[in-house]
N, CA, C and O atoms as a MOPAC input file, in Angstrom:
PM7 MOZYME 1SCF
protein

 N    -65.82800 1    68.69000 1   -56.97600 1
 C    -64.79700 1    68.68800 1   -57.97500 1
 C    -64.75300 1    67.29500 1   -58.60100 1
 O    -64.95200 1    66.36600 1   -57.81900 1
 N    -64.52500 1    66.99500 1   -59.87900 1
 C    -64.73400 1    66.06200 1   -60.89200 1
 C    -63.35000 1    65.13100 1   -60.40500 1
 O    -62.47800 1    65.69800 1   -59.74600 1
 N    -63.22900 1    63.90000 1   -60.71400 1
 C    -62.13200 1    63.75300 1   -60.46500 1
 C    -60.75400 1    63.68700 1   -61.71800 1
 O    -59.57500 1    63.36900 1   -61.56500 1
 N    -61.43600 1    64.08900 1   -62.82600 1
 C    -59.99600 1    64.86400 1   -63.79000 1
 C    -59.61300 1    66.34900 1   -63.50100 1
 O    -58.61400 1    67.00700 1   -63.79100 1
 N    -60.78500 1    66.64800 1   -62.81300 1
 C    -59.78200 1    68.19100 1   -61.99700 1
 C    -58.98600 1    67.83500 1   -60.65300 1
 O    -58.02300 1    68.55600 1   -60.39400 1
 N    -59.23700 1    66.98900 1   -59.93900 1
 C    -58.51100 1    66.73100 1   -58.79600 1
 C    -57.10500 1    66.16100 1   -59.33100 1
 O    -55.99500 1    66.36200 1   -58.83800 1
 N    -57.42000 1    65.43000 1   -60.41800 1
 C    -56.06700 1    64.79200 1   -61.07300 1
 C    -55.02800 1    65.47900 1   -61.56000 1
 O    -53.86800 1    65.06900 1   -61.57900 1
 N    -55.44000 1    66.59700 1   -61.98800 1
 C    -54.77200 1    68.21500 1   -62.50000 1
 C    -54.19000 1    68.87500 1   -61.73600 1
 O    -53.18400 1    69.46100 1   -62.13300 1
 N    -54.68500 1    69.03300 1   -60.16100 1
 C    -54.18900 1    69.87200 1   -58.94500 1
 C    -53.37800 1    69.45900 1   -58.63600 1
 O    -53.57500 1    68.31000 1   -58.23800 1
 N    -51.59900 1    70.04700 1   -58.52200 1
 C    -50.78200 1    69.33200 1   -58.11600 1
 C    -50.73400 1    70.17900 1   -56.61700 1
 O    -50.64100 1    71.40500 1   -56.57000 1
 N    -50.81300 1    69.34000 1   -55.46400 1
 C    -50.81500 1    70.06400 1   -54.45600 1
 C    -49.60300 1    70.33500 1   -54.07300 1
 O    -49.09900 1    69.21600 1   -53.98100 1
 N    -48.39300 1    71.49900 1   -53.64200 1
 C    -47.47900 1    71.92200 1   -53.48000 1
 C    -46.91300 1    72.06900 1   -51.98900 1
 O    -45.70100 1    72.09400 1   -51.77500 1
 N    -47.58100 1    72.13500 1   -51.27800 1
 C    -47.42000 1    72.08500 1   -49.71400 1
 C    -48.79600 1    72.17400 1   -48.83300 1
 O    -49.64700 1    73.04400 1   -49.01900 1
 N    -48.88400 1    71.18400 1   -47.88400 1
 C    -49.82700 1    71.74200 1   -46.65800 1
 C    -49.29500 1    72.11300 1   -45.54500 1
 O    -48.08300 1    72.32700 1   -45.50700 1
 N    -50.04800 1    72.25500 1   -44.48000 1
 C    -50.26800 1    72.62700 1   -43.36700 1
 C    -51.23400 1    72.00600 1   -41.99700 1
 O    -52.45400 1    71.91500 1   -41.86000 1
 N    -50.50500 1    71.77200 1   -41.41800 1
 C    -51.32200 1    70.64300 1   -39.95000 1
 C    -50.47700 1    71.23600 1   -39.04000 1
 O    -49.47900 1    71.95200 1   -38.95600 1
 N    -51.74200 1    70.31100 1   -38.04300 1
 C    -51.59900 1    71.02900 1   -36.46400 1
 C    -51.87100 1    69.45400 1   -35.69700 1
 O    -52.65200 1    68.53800 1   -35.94900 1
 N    -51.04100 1    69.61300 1   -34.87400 1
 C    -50.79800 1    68.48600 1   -33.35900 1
 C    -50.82000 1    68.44000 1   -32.31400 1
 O    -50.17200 1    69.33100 1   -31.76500 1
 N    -51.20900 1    67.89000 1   -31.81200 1
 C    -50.26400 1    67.49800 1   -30.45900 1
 C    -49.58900 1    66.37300 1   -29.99500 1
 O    -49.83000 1    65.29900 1   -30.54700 1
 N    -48.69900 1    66.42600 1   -28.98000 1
 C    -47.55200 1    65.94600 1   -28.20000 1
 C    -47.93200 1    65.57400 1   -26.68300 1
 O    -48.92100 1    65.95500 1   -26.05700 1
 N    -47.19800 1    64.97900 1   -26.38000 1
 C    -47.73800 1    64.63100 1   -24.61500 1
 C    -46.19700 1    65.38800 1   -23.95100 1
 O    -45.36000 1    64.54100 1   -23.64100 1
 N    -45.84800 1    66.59700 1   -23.75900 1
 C    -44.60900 1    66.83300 1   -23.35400 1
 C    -44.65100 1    68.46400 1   -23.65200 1
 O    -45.55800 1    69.05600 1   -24.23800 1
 N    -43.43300 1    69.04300 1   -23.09800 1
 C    -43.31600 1    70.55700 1   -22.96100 1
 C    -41.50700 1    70.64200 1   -24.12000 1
 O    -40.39300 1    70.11900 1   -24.11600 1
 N    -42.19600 1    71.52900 1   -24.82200 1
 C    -41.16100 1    71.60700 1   -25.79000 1
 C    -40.78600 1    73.22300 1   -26.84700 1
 O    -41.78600 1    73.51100 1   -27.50500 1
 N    -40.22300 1    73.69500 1   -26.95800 1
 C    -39.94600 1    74.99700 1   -27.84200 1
 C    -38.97400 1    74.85500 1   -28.91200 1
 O    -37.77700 1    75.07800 1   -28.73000 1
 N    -39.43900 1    74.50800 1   -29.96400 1
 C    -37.80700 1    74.70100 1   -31.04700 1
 C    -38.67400 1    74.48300 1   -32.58300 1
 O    -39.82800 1    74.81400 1   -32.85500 1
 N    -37.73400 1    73.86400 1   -33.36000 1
 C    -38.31900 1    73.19000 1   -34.63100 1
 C    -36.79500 1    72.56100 1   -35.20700 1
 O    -35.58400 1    72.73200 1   -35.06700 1
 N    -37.84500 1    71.66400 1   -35.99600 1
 C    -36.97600 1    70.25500 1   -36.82100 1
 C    -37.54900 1    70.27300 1   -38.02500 1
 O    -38.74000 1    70.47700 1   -38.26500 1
 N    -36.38400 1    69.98100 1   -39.04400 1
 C    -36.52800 1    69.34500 1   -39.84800 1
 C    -36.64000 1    68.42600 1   -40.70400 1
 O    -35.53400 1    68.52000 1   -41.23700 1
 N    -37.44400 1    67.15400 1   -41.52100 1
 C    -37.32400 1    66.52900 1   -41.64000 1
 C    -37.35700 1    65.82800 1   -43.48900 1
 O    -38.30000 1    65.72000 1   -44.27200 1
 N    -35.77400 1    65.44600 1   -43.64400 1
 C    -35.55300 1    65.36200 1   -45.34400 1
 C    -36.58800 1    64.05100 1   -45.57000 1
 O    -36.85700 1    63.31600 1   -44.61900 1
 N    -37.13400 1    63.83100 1   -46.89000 1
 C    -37.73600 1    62.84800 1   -47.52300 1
 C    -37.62900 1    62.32900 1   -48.83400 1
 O    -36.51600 1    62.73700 1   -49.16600 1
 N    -37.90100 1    61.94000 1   -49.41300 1
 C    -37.68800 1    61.68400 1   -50.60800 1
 C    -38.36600 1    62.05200 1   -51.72100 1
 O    -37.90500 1    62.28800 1   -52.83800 1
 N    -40.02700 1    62.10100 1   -51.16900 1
 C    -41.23800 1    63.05700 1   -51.70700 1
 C    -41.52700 1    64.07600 1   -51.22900 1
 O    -42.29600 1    64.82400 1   -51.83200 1
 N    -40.98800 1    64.42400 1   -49.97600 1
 C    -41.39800 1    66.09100 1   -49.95200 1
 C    -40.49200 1    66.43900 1   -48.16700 1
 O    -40.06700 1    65.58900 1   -47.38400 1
 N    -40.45900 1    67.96500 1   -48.02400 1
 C    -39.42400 1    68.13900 1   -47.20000 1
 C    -40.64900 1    68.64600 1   -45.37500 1
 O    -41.77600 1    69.12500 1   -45.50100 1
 N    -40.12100 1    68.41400 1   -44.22500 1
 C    -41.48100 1    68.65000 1   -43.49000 1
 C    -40.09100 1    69.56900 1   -42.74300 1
 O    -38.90900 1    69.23200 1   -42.67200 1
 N    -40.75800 1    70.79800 1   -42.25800 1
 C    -40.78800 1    71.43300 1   -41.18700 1
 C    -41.52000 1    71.93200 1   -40.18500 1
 O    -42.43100 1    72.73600 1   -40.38100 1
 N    -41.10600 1    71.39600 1   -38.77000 1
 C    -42.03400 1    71.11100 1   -37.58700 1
 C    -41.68400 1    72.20900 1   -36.51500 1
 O    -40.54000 1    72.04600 1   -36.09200 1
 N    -42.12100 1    72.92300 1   -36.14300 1
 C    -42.49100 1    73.93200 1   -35.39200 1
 C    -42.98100 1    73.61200 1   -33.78200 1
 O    -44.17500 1    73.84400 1   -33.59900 1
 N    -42.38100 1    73.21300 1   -32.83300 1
 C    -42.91800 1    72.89200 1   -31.07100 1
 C    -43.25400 1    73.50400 1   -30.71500 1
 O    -42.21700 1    74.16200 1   -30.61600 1
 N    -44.16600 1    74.27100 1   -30.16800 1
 C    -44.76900 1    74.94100 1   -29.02300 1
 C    -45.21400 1    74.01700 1   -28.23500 1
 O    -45.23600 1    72.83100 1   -28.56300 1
 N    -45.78700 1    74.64800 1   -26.64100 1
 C    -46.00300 1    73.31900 1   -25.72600 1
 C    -46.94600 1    72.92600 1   -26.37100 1
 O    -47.65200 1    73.69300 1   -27.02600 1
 N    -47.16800 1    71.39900 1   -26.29100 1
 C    -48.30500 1    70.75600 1   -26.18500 1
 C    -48.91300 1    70.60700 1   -28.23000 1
 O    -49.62000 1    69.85000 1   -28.89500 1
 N    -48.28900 1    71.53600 1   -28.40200 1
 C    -48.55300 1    71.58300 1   -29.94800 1
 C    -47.43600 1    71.58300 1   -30.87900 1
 O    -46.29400 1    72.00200 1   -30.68800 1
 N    -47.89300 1    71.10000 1   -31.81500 1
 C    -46.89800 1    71.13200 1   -33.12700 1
 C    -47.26000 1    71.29200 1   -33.97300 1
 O    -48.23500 1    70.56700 1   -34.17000 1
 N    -46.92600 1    72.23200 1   -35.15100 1
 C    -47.49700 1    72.85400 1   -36.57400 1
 C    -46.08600 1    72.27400 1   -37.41400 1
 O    -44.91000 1    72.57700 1   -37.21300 1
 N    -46.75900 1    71.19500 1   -38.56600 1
 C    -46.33200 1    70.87800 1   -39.39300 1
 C    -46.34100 1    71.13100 1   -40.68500 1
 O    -47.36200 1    70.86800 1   -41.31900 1
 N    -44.91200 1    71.83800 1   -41.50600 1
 C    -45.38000 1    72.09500 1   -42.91800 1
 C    -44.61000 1    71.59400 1   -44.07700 1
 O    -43.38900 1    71.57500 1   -44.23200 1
 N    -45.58400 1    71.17900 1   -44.88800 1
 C    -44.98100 1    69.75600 1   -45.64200 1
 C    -44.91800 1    70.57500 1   -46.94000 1
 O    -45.83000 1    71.24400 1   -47.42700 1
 N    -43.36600 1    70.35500 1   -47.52700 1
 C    -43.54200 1    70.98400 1   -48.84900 1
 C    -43.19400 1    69.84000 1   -49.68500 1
 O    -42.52400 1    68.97500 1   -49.12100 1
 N    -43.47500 1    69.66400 1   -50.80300 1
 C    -43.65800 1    68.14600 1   -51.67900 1
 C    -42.95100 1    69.04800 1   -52.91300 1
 O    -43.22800 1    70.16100 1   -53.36100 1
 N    -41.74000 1    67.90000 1   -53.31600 1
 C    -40.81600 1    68.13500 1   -54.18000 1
 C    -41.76400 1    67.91200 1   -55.87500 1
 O    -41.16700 1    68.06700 1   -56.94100 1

């Protein structure tokens, strides 16, 4: 991809995956100023999803 098409793509939200050193079940949210994250615990893992204002 050229980079005046990359410049064009406004990306709207991703998606990632983690881990943690600890045993955990829930989810958090977290406000920003450029974009909003909601975090998802399962043990040992965490799925993060970032939505950008």
């Amino acid at each position: 991809m050229s980079k005046e098409t990359e410049d064009k793509v406004n990306k709207v939200w991703s998606l990632s995956i983690g881990t943690y050193p600890g045993i955990l079940l829930g989810m958090r949210t977290y406000y920003e100023d450029q974009q909003t994250t909601h975090v998802f615990y399962l043990p040992f893992i965490d799925l993060a999803l970032e939505v950008y204002k």
